[in-house]
N, C-alpha and C positions, 0 to 999 in steps of 0.2 A: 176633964172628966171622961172615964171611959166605962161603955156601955159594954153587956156580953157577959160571955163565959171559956172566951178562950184563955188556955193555959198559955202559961208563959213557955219562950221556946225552951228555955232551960230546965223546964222540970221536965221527967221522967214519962214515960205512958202507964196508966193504971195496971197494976198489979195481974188485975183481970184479964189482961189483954194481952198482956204477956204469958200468962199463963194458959190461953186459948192459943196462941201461936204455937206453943211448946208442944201442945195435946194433938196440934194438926204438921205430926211426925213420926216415921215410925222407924225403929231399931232395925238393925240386922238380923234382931232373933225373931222379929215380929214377921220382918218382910220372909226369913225363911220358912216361917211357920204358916205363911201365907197362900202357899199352894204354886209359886210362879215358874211356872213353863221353863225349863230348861232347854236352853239352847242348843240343836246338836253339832255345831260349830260357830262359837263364838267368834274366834280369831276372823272366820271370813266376814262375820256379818261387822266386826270392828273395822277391819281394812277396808271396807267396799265406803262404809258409811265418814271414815276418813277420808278417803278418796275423793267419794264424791262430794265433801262437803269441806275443806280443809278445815277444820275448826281449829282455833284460836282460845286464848284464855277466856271463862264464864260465859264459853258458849253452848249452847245445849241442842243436840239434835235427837228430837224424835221420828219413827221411823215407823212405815206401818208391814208386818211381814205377810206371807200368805201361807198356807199350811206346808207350803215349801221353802219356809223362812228366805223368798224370794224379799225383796224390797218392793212394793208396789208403791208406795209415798214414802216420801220423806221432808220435813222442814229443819233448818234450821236457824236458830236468832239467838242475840246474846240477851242476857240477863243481868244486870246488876241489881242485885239485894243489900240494903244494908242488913237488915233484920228477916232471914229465908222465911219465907210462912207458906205453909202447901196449898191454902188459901188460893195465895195468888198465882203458884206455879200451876196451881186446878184449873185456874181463869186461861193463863197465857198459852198451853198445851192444849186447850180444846178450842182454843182461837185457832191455833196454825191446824191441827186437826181436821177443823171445820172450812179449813181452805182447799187443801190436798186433798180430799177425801170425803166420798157422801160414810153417812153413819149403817152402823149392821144392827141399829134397835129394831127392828122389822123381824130379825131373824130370832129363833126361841132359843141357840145357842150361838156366842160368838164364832167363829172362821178363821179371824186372822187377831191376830197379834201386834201391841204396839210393845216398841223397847225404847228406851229411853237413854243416849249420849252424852254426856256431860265431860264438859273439857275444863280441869280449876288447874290452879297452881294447889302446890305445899303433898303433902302426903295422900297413901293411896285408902288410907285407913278411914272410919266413917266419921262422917261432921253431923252437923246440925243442918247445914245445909244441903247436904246427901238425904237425911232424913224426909226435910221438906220436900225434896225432889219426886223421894218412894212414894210418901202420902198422895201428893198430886198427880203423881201417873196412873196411879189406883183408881183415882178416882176421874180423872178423866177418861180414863176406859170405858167405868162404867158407864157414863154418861155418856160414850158415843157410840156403844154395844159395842168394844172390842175387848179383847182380853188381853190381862196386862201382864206382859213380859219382863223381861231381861232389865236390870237397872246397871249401867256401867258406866265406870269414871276412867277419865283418860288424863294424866296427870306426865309431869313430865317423862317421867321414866320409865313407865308400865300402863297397861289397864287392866282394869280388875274386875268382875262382876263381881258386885256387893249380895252376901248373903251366898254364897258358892263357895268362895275360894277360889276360881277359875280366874287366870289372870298372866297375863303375857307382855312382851314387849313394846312399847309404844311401833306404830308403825311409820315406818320411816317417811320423813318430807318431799313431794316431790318438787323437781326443778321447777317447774311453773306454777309452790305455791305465791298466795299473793296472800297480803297481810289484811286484814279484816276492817272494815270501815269502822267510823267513828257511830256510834249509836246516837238516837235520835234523844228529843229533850225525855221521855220518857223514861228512858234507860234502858228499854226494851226497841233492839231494830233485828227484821227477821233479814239475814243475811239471802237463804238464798231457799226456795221450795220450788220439788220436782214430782210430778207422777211417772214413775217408772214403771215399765212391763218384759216380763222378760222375754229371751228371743222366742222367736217361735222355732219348732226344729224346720230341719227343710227336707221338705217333703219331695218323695221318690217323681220320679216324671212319670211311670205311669198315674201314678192317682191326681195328677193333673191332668191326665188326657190330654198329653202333648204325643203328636203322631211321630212316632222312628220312621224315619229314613232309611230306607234299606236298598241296597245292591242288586240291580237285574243280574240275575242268575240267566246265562249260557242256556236252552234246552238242547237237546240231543235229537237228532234226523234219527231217520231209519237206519242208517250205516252206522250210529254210533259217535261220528263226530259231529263237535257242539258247533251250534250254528246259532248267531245270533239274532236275535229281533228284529225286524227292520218293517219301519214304519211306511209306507206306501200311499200314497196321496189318490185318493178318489179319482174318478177320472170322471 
């Protein structure tokens, strides 16, 4: 005899549930109609975030920008979803978030900018899974007082920011990528998270108050010819 209320593995999940996953998505006309920050150079900020993160298949890097669409943080970790829900991308985005980076809820308006990397296979064109991604970055912004940026998918051939139109060549592999670990039993492992700052300029030696060195200059005698300096020992 058996006690409970669990379903069997073979049936379905309630209607309900599905249809609450579906709701926590949002379209490309939604996310355009959404107000998001246009990037004023996509391509660099896809190449640097490549670079510095080689990403692999369903792996997603979020990125935090400064008003200098500098990189000041970035994480990234893979994802495996069977069923996308922004639910849970809302959850796993304010995790690594909350590692790399204190929050700007203090502040009455956001500063900086988070965008959001996604590495899939198949086409560049939108899923359901792209969907859930916009949802969750939305809202994890909110929730860590930043303002939410650029959404872009890097697929084999191209990347694209969704909702733009803006979209370019995958950028090319370097010699020393390395292939990506196996993920943990969760199905979420964060590959690699960095705080970055950018250079600082280098500043002039006078405004360090470093002293020059300079040349004893010759003076000139009464006659006109120079005569030099000479130092003479106490007596």
């Amino acid at each position: 005899m058996t006690f409970g209320f669990a379903s069997p593995p073979h049936m379905s999940p309630p209607a309900s549930a599905d249809s609450a996953r579906l709701g926590r998505m949002l379209e490309p006309a939604e996310w355009a109609s959404a107000g998001i920050p246009l990037l004023r150079n996509p391509r660099e900020v896809v190449a640097g975030l490549h670079d510095r993160h080689r990403p692999g298949p369903s792996t997603a890097i979020v990125a935090v920008l400064d008003p200098q669409e500098r990189v000041t943080a970035s994480a990234s970790f893979t994802e495996l979803a069977a069923a996308p829900d922004g639910w849970e991308f809302r959850n796993v985005l304010l995790a690594h978030l909350r590692r790399v980076i204190p929050h700007d809820l203090r502040l009455r308006a956001p500063v900086r900018t988070a965008v959001l990397l996604y590495c899939r296979e198949g086409e560049s064109r939108w899923t359901e899974t792209d969907g859930a991604w916009m949802w969750g970055l939305r809202d994890a912004c909110t929730l860590h007082g930043l303002r939410c940026g650029a959404y872009i998918t890097l697929t084999p051939d191209r990347w694209q920011v969704l909702g733009e139109g803006r979209g370019g060549r995958r950028p090319r592999p370097s010699a020393t990528d390395e292939p990506l670990g196996q993920p943990g039993p969760s199905g979420v492992r964060r590959t690699e998270m960095r705080r970055t700052t950018a250079a600082r300029p280098e500043t002039p030696r006078a405004a360090m108050n470093i002293p020059v060195q300079s040349r004893s200059v010759p003076r000139r005698t009464g006659g006109g010819a120079p005569e030099a300096h000479r130092h003479t020992a106490a007596r």
